[in-house]
VEXTIDREN-161478 format. One record per residue (C-alpha): residue number from 1; residue in three letters; x, y, z. Coordinates in Angstrom, 1 decimal. Layout:
<nodes>
<node nr="NUM" rest="ALA" xx="X" yy="Y" zz="Z"/>
...
</nodes>
This chain:
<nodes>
<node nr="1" rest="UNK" xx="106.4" yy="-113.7" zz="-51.2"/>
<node nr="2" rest="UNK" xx="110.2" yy="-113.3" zz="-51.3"/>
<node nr="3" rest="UNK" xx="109.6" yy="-109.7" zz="-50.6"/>
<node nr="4" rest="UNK" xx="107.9" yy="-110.8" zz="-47.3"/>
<node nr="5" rest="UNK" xx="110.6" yy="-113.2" zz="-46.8"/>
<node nr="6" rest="UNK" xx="113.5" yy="-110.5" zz="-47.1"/>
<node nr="7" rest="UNK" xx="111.3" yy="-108.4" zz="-44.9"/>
<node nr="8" rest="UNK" xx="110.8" yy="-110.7" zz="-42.4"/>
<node nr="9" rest="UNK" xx="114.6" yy="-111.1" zz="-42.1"/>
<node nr="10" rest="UNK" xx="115.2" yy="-107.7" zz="-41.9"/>
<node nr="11" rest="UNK" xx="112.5" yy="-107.7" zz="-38.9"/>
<node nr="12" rest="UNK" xx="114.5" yy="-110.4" zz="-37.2"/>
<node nr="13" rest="UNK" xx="118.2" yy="-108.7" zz="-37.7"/>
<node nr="14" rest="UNK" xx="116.2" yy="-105.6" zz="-36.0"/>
<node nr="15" rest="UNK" xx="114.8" yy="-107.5" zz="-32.8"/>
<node nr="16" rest="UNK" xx="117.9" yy="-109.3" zz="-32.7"/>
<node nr="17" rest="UNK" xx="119.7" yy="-106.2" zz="-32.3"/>
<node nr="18" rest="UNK" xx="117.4" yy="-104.7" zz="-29.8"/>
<node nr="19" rest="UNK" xx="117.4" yy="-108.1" zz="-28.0"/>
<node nr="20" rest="UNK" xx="121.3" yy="-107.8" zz="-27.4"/>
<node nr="21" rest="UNK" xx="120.4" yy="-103.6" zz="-26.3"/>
<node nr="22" rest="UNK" xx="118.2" yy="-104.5" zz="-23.6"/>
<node nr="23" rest="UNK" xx="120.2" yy="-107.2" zz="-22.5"/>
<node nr="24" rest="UNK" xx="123.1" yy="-104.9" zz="-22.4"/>
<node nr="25" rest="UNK" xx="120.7" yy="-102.5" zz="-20.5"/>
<node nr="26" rest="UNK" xx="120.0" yy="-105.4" zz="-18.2"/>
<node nr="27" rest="UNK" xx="123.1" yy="-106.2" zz="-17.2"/>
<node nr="28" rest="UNK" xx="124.2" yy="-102.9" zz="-16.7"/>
<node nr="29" rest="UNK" xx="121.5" yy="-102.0" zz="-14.1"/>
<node nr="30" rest="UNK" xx="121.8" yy="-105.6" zz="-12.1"/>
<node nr="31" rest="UNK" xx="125.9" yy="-104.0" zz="-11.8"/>
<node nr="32" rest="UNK" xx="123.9" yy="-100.7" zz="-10.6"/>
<node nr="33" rest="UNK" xx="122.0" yy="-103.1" zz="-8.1"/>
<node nr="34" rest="UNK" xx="124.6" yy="-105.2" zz="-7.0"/>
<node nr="35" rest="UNK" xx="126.5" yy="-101.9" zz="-6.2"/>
<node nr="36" rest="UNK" xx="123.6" yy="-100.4" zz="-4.4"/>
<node nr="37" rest="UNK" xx="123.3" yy="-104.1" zz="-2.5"/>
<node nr="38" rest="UNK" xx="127.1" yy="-104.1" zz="-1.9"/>
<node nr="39" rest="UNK" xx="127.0" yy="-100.2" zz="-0.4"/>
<node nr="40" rest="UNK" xx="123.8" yy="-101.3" zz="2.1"/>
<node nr="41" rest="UNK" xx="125.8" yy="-104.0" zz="3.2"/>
<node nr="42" rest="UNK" xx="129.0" yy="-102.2" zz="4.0"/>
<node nr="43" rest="UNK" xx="126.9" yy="-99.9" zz="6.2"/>
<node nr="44" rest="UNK" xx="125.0" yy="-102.0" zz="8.2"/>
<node nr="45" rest="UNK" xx="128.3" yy="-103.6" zz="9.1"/>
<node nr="46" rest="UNK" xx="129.3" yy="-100.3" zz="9.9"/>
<node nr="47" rest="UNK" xx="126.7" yy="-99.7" zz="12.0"/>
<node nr="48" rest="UNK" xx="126.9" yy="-103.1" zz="13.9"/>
<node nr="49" rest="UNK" xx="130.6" yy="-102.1" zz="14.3"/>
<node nr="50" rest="UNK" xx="130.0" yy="-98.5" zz="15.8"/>
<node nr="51" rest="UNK" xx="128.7" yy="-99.9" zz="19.5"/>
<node nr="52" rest="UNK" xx="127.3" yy="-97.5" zz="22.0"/>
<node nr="53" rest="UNK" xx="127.3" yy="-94.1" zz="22.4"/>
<node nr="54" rest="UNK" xx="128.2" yy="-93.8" zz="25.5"/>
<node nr="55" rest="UNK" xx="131.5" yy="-92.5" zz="26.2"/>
<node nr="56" rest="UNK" xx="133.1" yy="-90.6" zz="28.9"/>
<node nr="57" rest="UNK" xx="132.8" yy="-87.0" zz="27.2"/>
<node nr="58" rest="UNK" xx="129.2" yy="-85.6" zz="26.9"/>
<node nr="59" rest="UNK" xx="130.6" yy="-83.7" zz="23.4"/>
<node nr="60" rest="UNK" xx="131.6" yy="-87.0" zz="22.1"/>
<node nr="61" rest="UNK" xx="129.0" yy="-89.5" zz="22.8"/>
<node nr="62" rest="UNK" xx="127.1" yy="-86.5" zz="20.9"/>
<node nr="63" rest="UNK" xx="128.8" yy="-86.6" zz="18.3"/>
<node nr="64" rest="UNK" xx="129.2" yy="-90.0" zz="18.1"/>
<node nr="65" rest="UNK" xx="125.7" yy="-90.9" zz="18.3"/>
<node nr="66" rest="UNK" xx="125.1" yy="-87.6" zz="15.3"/>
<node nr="67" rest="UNK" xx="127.8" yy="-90.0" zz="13.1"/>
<node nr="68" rest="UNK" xx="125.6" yy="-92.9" zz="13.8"/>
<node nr="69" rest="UNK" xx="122.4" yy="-91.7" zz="13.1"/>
<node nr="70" rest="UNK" xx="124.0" yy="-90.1" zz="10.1"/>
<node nr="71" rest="UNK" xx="125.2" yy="-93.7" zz="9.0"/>
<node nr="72" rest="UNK" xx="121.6" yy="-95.1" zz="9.4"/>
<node nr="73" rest="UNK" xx="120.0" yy="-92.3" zz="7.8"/>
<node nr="74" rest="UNK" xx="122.5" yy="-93.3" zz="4.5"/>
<node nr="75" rest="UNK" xx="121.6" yy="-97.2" zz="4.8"/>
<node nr="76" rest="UNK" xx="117.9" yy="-96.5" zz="4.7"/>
<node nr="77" rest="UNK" xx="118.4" yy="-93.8" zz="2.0"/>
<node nr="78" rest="UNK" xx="120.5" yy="-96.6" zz="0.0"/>
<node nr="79" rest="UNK" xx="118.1" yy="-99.5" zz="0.9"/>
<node nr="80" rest="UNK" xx="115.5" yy="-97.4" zz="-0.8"/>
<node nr="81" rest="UNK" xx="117.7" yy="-97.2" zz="-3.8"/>
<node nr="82" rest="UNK" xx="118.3" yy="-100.6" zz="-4.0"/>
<node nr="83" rest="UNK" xx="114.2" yy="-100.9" zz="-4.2"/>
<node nr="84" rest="UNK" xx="114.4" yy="-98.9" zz="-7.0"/>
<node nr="85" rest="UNK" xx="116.8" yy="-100.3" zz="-8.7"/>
<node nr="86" rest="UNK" xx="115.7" yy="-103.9" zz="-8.0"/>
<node nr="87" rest="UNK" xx="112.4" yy="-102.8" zz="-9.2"/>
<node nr="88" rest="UNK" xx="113.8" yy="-101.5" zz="-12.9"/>
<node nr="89" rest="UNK" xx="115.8" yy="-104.7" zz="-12.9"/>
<node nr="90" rest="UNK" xx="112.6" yy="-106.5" zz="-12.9"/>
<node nr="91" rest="UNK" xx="110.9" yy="-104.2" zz="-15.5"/>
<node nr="92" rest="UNK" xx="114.5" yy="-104.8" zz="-17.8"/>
<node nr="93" rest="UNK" xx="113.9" yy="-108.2" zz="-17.5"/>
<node nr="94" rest="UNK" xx="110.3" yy="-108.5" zz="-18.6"/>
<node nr="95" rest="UNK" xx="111.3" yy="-106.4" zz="-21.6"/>
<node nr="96" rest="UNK" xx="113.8" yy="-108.9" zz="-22.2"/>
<node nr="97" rest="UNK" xx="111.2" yy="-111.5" zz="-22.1"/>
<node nr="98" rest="UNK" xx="108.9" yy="-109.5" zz="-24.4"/>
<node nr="99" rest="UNK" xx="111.7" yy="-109.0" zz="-26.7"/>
<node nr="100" rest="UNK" xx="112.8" yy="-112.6" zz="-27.2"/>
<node nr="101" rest="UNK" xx="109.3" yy="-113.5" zz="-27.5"/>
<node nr="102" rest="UNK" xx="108.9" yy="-111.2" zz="-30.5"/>
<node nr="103" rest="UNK" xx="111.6" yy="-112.3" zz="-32.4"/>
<node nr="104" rest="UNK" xx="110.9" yy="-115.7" zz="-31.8"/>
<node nr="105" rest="UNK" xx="107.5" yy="-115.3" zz="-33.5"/>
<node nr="106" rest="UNK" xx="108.9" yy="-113.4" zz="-36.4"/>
<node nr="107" rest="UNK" xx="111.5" yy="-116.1" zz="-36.5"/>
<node nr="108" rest="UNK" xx="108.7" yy="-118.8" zz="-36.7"/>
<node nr="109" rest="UNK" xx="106.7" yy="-116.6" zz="-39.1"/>
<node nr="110" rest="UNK" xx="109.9" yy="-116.5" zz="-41.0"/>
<node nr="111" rest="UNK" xx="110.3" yy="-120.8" zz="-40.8"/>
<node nr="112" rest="UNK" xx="106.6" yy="-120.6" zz="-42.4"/>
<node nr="113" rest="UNK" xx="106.8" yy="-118.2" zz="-44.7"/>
<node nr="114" rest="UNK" xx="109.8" yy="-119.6" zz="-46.2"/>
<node nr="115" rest="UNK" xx="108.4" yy="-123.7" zz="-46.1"/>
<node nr="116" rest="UNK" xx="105.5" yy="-122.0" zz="-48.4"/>
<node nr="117" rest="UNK" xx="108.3" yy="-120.7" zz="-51.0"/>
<node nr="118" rest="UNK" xx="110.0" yy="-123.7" zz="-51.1"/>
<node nr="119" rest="UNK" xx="106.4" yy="-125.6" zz="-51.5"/>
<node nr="120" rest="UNK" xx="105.5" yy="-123.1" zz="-54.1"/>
<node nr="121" rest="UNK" xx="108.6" yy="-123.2" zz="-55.5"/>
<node nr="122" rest="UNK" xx="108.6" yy="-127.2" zz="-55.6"/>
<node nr="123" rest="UNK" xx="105.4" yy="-126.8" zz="-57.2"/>
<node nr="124" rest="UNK" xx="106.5" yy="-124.7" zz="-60.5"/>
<node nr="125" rest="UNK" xx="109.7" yy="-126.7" zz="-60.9"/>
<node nr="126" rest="UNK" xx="107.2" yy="-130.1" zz="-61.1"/>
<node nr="127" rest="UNK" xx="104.6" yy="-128.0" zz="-63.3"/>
<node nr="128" rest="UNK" xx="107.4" yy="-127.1" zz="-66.1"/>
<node nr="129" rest="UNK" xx="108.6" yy="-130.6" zz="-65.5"/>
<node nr="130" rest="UNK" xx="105.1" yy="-132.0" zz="-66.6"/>
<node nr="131" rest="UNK" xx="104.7" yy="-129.5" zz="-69.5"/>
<node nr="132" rest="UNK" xx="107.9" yy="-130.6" zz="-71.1"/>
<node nr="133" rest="UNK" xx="107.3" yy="-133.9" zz="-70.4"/>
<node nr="134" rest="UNK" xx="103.7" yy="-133.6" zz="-72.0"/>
<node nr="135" rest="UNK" xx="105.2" yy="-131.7" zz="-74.8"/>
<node nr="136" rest="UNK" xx="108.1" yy="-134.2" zz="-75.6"/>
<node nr="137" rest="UNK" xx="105.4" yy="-137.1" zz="-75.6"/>
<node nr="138" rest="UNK" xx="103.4" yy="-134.5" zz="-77.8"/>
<node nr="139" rest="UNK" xx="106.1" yy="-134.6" zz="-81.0"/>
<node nr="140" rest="UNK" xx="106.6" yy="-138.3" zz="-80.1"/>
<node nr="141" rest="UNK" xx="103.4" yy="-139.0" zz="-81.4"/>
<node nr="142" rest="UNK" xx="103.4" yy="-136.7" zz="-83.9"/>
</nodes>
């Protein structure tokens, strides 16, 4: 039983440790995301900012609507990232989740596990009690 117990500690110093990876993990992607969030912003107030096209020289309203379209092209390509990486966020968190629900039964496991030592233990130290105590009364009537 007190090898169970000493495993069972071991298992939560392990889960512990990959609870405080994964929230490491976490955080780093939601800094990833809030980047990714940050850069679509930024461009979409670029865009806005840019106004028409049309200027006095053919050659530059060209290129200025080529600069604009490129700009747009870039916010969707980065809104699509920021899918992504709202997406993993999500799965980081549910293994989270999973992970502190995992040591929290192995910590309970561990509660019961050691409430039946102490119980067991409880028990022996009474027994021994009661054999003295019925070997004492023993040689007194002897």
């Amino acid at each position: 039983m007190k090898q169970l117990q000493l495993n069972l500690r071991r298992l939560v110093d392990l889960r512990g440790r990959e609870l405080e990876r994964h929230q490491a993990e976490l955080a780093t992607k939601e800094q990833l995301r809030a980047r990714s969030a940050a850069t679509v912003q930024r461009l979409e107030a670029l865009n806005a900012q840019l106004g028409p096209t049309g200027v006095s020289s053919p050659s530059l309203a060209a290129n200025g609507a080529d600069y604009k379209q490129a700009v747009m092209q870039w916010a969707d390509q980065q809104r699509q990232n920021l899918a992504a990486h709202e997406a993993d966020v999500a799965a980081q968190r549910q293994a989270v989740l999973a992970v502190a629900r995992k040591q929290e039964a192995v910590g309970q496991l561990l509660d019961r596990v050691g409430e039946r030592l102490r119980v067991e233990d409880e028990r022996r130290q009474q027994k021994g009690q009661d054999d003295m105590a019925g070997q004492v009364w023993l040689r007194g009537r002897a």
